[in-house]
N, CA, C and O atoms as CSV, one atom per row, in Angstrom:
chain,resi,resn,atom,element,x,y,z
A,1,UNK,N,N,22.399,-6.082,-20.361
A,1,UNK,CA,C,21.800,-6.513,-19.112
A,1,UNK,C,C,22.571,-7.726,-18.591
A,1,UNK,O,O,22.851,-8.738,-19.235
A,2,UNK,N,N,22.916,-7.412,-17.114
A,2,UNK,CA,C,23.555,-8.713,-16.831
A,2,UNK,C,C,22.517,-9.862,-16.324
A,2,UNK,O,O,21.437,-9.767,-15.741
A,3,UNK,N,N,23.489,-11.321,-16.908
A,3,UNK,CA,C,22.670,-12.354,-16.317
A,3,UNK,C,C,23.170,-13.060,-15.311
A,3,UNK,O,O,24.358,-13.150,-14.999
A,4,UNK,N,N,22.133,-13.626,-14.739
A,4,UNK,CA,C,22.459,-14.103,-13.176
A,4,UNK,C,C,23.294,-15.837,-13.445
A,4,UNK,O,O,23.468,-16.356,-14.548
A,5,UNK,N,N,23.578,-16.265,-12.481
A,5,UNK,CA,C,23.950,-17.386,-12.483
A,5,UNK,C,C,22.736,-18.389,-11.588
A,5,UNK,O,O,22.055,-18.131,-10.596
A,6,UNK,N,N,22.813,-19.250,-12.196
A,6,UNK,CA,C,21.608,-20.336,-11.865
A,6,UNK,C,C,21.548,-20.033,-9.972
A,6,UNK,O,O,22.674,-19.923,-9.488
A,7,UNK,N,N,20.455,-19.913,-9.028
A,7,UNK,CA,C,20.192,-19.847,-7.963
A,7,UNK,C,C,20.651,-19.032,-7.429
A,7,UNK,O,O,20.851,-19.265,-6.237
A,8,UNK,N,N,21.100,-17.583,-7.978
A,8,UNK,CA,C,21.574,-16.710,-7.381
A,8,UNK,C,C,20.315,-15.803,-7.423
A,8,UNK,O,O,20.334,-14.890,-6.597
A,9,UNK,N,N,19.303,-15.874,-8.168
A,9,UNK,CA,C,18.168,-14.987,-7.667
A,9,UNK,C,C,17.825,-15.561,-6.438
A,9,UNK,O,O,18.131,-15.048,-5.362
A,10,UNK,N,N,17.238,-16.547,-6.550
A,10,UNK,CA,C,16.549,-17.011,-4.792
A,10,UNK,C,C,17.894,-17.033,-3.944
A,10,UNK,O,O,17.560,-17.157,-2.766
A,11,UNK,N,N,19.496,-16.952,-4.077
A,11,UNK,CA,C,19.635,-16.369,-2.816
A,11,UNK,C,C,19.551,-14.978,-2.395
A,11,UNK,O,O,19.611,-14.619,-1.219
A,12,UNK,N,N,19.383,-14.072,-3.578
A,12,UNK,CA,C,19.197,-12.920,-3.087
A,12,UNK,C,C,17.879,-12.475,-3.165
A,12,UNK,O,O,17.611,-11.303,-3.431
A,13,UNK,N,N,16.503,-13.874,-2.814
A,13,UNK,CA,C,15.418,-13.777,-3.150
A,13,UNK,C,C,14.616,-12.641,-3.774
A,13,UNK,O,O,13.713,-11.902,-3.380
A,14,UNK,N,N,15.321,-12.798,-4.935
A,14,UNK,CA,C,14.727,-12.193,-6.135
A,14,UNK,C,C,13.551,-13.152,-6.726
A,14,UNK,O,O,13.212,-14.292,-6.409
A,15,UNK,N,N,13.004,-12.141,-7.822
A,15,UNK,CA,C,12.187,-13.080,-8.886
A,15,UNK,C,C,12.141,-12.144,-10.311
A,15,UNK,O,O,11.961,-10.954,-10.569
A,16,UNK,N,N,12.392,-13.302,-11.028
A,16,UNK,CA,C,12.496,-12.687,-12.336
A,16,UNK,C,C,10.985,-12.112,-13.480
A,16,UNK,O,O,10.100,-12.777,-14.017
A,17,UNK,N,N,11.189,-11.052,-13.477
A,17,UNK,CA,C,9.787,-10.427,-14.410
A,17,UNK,C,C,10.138,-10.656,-15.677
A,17,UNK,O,O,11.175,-11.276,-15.913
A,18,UNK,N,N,9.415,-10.241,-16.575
A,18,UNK,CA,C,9.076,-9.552,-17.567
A,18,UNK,C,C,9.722,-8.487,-18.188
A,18,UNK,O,O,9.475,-7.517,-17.472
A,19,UNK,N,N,10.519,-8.077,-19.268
A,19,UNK,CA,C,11.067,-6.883,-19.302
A,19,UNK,C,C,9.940,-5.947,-19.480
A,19,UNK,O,O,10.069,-4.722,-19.480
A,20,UNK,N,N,8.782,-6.611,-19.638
A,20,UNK,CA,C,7.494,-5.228,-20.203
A,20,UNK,C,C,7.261,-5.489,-18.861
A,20,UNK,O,O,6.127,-5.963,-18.938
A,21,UNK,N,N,7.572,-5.507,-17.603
A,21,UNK,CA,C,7.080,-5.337,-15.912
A,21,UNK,C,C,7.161,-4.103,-15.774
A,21,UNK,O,O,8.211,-3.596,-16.168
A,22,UNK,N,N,6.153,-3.232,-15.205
A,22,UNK,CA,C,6.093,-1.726,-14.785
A,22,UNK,C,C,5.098,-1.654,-13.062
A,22,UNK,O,O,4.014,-2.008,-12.598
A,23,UNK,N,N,6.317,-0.971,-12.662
A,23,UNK,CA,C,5.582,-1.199,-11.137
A,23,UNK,C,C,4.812,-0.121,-10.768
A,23,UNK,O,O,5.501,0.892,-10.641
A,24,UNK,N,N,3.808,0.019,-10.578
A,24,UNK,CA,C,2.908,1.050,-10.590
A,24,UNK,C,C,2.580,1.698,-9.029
A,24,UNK,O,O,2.491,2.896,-8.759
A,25,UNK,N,N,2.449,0.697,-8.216
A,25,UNK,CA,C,2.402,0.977,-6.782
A,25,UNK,C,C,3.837,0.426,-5.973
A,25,UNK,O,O,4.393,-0.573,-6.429
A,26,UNK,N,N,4.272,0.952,-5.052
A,26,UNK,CA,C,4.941,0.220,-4.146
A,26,UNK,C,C,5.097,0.435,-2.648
A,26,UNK,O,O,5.645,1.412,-2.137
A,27,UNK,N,N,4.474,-0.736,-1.915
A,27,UNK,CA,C,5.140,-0.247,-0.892
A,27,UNK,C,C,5.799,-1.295,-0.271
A,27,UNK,O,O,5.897,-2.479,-0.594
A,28,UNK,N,N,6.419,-0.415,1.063
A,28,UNK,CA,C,7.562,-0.834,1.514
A,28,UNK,C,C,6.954,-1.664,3.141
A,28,UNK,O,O,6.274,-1.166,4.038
A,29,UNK,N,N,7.575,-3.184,3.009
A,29,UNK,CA,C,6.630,-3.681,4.495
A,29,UNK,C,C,7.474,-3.150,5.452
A,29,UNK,O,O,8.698,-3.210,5.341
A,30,UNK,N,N,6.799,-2.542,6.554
A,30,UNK,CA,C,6.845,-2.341,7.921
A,30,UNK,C,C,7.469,-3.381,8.999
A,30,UNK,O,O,6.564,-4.160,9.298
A,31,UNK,N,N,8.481,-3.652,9.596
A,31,UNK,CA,C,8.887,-4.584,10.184
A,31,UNK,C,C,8.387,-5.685,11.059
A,31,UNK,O,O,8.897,-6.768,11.348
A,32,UNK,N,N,6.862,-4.938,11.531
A,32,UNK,CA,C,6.062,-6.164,11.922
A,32,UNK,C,C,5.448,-6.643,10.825
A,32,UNK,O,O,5.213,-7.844,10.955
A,33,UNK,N,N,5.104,-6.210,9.830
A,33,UNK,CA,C,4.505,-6.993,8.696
A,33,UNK,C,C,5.988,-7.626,7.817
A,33,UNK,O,O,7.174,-7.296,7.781
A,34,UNK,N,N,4.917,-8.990,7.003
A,34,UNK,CA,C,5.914,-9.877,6.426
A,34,UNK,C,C,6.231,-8.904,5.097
A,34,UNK,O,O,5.654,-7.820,5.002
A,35,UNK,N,N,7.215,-9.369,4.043
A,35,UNK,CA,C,7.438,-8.965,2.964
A,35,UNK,C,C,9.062,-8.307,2.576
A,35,UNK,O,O,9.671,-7.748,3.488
A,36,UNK,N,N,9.409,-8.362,1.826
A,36,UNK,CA,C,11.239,-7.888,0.991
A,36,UNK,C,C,10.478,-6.720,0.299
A,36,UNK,O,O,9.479,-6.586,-0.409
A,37,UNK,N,N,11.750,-5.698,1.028
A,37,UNK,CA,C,11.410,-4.323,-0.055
A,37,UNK,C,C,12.195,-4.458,-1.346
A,37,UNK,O,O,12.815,-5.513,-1.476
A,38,UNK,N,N,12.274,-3.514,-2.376
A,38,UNK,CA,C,13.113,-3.805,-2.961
A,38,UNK,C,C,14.440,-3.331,-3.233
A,38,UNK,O,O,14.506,-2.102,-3.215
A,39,UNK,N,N,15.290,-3.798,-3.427
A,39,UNK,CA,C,16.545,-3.554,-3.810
A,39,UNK,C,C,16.786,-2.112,-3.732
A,39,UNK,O,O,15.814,-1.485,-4.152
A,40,UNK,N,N,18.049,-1.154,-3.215
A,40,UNK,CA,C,17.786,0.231,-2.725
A,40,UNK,C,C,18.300,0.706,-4.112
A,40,UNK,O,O,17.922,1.744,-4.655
A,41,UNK,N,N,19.283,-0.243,-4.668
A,41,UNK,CA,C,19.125,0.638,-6.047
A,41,UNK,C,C,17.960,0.722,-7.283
A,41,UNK,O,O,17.803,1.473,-8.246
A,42,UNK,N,N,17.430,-0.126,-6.891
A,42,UNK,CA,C,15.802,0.007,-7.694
A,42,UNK,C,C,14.857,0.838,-7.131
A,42,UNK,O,O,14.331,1.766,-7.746
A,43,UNK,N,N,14.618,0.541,-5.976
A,43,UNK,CA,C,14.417,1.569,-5.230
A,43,UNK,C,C,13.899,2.654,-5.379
A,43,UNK,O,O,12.708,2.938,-5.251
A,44,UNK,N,N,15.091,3.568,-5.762
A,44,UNK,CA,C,15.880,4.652,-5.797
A,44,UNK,C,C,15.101,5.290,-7.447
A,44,UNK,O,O,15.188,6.511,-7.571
A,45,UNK,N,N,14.653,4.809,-8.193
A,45,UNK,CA,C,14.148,4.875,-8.892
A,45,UNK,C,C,12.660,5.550,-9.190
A,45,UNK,O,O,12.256,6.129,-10.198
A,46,UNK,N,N,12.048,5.276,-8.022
A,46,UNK,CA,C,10.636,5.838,-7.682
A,46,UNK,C,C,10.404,6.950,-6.713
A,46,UNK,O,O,10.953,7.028,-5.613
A,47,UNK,N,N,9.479,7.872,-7.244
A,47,UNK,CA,C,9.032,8.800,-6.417
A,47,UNK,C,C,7.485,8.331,-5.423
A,47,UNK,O,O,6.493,7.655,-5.695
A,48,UNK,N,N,7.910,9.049,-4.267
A,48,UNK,CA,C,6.813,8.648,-3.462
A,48,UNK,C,C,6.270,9.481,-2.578
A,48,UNK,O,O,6.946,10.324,-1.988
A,49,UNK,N,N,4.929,9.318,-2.392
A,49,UNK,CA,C,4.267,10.239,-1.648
A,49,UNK,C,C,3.905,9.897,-0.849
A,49,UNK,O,O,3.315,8.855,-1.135
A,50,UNK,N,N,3.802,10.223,0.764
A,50,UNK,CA,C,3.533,9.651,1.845
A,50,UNK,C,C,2.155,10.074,2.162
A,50,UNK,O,O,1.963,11.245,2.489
A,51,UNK,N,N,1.154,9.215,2.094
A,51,UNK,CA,C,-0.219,9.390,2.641
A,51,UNK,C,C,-0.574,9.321,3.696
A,51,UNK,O,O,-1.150,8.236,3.617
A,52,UNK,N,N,-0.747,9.731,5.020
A,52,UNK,CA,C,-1.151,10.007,6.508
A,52,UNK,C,C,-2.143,9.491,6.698
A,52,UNK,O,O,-3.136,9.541,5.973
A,53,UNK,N,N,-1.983,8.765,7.972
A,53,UNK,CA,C,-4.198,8.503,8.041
A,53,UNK,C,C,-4.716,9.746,8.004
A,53,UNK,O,O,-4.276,10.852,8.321
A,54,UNK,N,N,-5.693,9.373,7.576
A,54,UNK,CA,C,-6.970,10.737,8.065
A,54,UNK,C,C,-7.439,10.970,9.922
A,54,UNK,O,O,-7.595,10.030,10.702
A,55,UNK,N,N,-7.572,12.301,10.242
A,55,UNK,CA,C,-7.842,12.288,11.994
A,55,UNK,C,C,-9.041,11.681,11.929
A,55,UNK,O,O,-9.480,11.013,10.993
A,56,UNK,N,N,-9.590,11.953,13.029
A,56,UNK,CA,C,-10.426,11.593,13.862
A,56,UNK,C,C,-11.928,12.350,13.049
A,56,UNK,O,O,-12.826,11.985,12.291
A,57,UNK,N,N,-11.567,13.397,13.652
A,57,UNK,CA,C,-12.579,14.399,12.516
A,57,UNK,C,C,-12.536,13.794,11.116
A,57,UNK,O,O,-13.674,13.485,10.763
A,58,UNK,N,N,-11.781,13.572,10.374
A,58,UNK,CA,C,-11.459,13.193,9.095
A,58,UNK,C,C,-12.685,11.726,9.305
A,58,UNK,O,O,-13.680,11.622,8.587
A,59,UNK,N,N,-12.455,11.069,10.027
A,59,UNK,CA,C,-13.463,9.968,10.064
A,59,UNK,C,C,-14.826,10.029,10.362
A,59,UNK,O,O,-15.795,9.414,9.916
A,60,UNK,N,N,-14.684,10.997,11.304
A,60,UNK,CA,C,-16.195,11.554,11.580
A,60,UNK,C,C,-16.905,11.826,11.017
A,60,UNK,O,O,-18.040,11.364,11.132
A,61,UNK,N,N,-16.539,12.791,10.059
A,61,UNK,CA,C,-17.048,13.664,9.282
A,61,UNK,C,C,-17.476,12.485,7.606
A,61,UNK,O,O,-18.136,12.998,6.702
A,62,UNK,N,N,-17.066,11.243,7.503
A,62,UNK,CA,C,-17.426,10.591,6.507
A,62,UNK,C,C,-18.322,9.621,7.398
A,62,UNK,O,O,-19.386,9.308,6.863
A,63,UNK,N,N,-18.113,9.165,8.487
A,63,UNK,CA,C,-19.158,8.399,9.128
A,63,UNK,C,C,-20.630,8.835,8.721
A,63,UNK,O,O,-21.538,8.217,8.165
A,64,UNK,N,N,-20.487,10.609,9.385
A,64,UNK,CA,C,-21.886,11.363,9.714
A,64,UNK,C,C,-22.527,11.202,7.530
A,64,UNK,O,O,-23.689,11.237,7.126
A,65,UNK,N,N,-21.794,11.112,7.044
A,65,UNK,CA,C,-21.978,11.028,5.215
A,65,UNK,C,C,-23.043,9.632,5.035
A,65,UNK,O,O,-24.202,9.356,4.726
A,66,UNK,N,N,-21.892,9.057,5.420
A,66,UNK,CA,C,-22.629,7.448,5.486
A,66,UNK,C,C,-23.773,6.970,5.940
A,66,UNK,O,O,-24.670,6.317,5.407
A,67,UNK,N,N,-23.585,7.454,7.167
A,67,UNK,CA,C,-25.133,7.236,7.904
A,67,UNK,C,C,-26.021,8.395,8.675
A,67,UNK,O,O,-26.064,8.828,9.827
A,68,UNK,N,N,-26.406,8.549,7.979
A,68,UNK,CA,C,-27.123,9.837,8.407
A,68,UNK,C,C,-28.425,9.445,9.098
A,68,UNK,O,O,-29.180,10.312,9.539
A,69,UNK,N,N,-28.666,8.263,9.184
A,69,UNK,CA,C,-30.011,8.389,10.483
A,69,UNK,C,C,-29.323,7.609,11.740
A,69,UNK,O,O,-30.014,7.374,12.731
A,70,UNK,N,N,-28.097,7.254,11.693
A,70,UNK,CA,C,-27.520,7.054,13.130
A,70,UNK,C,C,-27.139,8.365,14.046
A,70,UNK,O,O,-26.726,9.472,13.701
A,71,UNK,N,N,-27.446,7.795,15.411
A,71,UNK,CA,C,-26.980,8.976,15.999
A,71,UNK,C,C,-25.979,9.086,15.832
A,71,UNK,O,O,-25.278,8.171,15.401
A,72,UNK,N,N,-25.428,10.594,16.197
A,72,UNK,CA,C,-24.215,11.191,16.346
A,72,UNK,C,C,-23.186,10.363,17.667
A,72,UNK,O,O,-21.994,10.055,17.633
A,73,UNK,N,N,-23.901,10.239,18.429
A,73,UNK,CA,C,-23.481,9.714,19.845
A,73,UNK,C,C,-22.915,8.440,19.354
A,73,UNK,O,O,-21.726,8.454,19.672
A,74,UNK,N,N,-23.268,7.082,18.581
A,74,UNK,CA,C,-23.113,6.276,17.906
A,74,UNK,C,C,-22.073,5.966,17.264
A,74,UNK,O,O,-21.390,4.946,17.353
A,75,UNK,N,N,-21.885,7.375,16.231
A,75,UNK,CA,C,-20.262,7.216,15.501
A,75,UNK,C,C,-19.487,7.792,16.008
A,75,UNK,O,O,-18.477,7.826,15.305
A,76,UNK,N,N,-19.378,8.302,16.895
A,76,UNK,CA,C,-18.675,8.794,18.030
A,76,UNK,C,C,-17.847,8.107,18.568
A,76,UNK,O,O,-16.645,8.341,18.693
A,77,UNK,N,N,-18.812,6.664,19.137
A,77,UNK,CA,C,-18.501,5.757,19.898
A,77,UNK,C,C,-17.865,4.800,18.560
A,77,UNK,O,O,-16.673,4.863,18.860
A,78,UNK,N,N,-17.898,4.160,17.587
A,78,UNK,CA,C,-17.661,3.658,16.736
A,78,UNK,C,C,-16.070,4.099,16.264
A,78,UNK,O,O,-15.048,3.422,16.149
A,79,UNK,N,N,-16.371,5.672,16.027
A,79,UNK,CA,C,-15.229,6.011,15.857
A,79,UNK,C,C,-14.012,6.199,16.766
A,79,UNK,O,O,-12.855,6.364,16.378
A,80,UNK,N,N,-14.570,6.135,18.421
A,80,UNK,CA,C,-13.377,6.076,19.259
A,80,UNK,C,C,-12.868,4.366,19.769
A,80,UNK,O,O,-11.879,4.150,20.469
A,81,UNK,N,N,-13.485,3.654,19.411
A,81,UNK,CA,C,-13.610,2.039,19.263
A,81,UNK,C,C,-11.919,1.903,18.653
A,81,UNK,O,O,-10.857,1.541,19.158
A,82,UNK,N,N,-12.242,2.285,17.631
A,82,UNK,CA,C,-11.094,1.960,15.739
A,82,UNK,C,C,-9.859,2.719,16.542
A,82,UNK,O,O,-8.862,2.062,16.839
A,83,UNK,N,N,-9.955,4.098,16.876
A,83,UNK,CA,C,-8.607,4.843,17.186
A,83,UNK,C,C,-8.738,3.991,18.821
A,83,UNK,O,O,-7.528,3.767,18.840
A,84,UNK,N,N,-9.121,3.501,19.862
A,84,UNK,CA,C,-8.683,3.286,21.421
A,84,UNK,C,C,-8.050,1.767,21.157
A,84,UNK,O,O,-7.492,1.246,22.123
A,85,UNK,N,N,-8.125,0.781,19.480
A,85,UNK,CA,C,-7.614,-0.324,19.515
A,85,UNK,C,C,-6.086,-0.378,18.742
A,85,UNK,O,O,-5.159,-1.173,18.895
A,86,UNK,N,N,-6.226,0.817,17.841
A,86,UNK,CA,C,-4.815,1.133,17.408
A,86,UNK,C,C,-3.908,1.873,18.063
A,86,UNK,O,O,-2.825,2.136,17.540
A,87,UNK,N,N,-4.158,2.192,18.984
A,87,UNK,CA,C,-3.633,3.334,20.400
A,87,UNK,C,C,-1.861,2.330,20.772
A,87,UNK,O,O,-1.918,1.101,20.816
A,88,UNK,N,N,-0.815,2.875,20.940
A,88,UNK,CA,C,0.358,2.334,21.490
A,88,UNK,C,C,-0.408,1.308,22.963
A,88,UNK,O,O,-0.082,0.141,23.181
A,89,UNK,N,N,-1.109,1.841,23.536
A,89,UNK,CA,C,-1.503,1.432,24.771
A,89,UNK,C,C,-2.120,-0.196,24.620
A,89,UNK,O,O,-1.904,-1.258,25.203
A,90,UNK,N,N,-2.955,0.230,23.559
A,90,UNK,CA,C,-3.269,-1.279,23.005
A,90,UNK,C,C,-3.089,-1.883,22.487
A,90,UNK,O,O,-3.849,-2.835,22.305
A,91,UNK,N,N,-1.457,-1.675,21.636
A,91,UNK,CA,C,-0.710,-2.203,21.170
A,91,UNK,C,C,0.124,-2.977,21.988
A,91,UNK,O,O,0.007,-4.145,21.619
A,92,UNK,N,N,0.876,-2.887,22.880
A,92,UNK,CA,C,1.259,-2.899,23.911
A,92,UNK,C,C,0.345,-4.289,24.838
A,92,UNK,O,O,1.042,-5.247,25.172
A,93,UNK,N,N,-0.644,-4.309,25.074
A,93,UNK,CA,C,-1.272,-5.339,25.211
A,93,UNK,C,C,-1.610,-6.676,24.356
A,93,UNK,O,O,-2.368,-7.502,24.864
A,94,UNK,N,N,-1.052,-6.908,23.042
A,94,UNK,CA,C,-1.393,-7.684,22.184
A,94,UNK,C,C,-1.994,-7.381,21.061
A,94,UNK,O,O,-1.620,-7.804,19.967
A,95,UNK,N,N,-3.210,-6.440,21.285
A,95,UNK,CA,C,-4.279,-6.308,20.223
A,95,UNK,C,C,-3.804,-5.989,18.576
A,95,UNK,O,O,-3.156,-5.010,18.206
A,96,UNK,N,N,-4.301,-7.062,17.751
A,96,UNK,CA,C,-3.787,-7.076,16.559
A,96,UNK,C,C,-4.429,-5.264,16.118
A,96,UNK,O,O,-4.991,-4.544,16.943
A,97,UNK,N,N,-4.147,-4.865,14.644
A,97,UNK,CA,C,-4.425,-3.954,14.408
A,97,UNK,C,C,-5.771,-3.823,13.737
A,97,UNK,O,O,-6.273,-4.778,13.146
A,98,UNK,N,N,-6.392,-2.575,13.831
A,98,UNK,CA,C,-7.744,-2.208,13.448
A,98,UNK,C,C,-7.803,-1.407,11.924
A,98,UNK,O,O,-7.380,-0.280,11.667
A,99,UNK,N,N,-8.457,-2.355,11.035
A,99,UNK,CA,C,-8.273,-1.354,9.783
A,99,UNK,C,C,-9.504,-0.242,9.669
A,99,UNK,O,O,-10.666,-0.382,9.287
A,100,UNK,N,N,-8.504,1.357,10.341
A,100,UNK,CA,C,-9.440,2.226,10.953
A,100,UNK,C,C,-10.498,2.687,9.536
A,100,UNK,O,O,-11.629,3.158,9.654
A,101,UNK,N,N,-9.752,2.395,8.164
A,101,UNK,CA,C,-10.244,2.816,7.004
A,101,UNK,C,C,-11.667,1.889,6.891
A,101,UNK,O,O,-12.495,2.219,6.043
A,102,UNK,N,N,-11.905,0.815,7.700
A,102,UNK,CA,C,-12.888,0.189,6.572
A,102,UNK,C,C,-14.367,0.404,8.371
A,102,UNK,O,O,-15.166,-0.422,8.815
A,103,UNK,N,N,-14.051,1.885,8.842
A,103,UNK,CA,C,-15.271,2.201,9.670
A,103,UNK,C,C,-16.398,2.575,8.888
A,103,UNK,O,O,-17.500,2.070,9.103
A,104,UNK,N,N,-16.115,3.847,7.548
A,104,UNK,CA,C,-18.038,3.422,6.951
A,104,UNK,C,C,-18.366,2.068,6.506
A,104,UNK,O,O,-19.545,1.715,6.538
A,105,UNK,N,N,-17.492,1.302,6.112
A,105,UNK,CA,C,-18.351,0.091,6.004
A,105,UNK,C,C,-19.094,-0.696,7.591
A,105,UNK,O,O,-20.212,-1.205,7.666
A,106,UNK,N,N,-18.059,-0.575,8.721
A,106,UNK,CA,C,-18.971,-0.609,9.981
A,106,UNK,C,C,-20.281,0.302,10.206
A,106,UNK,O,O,-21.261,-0.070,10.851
A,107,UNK,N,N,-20.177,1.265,9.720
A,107,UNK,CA,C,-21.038,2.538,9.813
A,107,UNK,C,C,-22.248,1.923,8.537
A,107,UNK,O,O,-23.401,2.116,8.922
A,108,UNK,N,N,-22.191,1.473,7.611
A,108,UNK,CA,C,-22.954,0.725,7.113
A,108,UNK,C,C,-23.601,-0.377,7.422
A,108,UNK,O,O,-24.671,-0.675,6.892
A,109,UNK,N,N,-22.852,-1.284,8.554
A,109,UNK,CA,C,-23.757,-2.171,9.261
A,109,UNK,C,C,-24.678,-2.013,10.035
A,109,UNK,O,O,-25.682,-2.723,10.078
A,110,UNK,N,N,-24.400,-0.899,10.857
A,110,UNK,CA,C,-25.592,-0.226,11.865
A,110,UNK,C,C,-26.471,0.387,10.996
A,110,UNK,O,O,-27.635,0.047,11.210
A,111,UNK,N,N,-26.333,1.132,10.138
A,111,UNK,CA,C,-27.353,1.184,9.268
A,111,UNK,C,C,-28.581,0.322,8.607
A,111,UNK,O,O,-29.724,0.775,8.542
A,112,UNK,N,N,-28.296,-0.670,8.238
A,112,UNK,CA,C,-28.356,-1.836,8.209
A,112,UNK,C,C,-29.624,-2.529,9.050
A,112,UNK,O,O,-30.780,-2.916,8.878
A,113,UNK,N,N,-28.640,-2.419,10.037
A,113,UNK,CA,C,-29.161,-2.830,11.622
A,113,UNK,C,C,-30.507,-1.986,12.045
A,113,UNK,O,O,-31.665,-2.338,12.265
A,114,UNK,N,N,-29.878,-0.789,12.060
A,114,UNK,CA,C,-31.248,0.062,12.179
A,114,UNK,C,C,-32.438,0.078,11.206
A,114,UNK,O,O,-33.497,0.314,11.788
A,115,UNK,N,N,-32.528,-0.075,10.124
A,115,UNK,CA,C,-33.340,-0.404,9.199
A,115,UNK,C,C,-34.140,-1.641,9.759
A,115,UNK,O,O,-35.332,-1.677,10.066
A,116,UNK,N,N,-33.156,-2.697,9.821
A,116,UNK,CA,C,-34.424,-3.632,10.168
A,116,UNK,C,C,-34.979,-3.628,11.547
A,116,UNK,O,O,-35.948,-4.333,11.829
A,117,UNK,N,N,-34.250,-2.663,12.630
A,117,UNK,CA,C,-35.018,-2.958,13.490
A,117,UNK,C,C,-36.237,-2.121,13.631
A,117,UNK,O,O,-37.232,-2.299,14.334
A,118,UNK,N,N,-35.906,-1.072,12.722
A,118,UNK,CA,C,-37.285,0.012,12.368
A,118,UNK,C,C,-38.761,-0.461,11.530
A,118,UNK,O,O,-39.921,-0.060,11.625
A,119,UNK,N,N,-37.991,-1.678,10.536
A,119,UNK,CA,C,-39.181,-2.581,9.514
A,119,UNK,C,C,-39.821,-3.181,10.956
A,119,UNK,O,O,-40.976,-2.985,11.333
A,120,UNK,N,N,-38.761,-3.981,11.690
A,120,UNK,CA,C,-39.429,-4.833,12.973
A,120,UNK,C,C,-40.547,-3.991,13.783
A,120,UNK,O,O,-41.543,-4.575,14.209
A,121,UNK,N,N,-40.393,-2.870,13.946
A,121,UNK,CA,C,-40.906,-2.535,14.980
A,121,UNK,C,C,-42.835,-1.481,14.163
A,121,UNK,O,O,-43.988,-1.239,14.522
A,122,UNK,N,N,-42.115,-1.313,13.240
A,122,UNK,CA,C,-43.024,-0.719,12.188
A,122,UNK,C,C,-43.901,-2.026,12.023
A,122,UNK,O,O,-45.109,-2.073,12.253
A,123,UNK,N,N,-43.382,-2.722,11.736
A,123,UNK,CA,C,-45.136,-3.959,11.258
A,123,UNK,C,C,-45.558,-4.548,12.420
A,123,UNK,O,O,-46.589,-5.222,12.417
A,124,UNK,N,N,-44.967,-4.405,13.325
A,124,UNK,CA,C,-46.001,-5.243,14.698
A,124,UNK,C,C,-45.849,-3.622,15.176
A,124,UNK,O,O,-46.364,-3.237,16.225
């Protein structure tokens, strides 16, 4: 194994592991996001599988899971919220990005929401 010469990792902002280091996940940052990929001959080393968002339906269809005494009309609207803020169009305007994955947990707040406004309205 070759060794480096003193400050030649941080100029090629490296960092030194562990020989028992095993990289289990990796990904690669996106040019608006911060972060160093790694080295293409290390790289080169890993197999990878490209995961797609899930559609629209794909979201729907776990919303309607989640909350099942919200209306339909509701996650509808919820769910076209998440996809009309990640849209090029509204990219394009500034709008930071929407993490469309964490909508059942939104879909859990109205739930939530509705519960107590049903306790509210139930005791008076």
């Amino acid at each position: 194994m070759k060794t480096c010469k003193p400050g030649e990792l941080e100029t090629w902002k490296l960092g030194r592991v562990s020989d028992k280091f095993r990289v289990i996940a990796l990904g690669l940052p996106v040019p608006k996001y911060r972060g160093h990929p790694l080295d293409p001959p290390l790289r080169s080393r890993f197999q990878a599988l490209n995961v797609g968002p899930k559609t629209f339906k794909d979201h729907l269809s776990i919303l309607r899971q989640v909350a099942t005494n919200v209306p339909e009309e509701t996650l509808i609207q919820l769910a076209s919220f998440g996809y009309a803020v990640n849209a090029p169009e509204s990219k394009a305007q500034g709008l930071p990005d929407f993490p469309i994955d964490c909508l059942p947990l939104a879909a859990k707040v109205i739930v939530s929401h509705y519960k107590i406004m049903q306790r509210l309205y139930v005791v008076f």
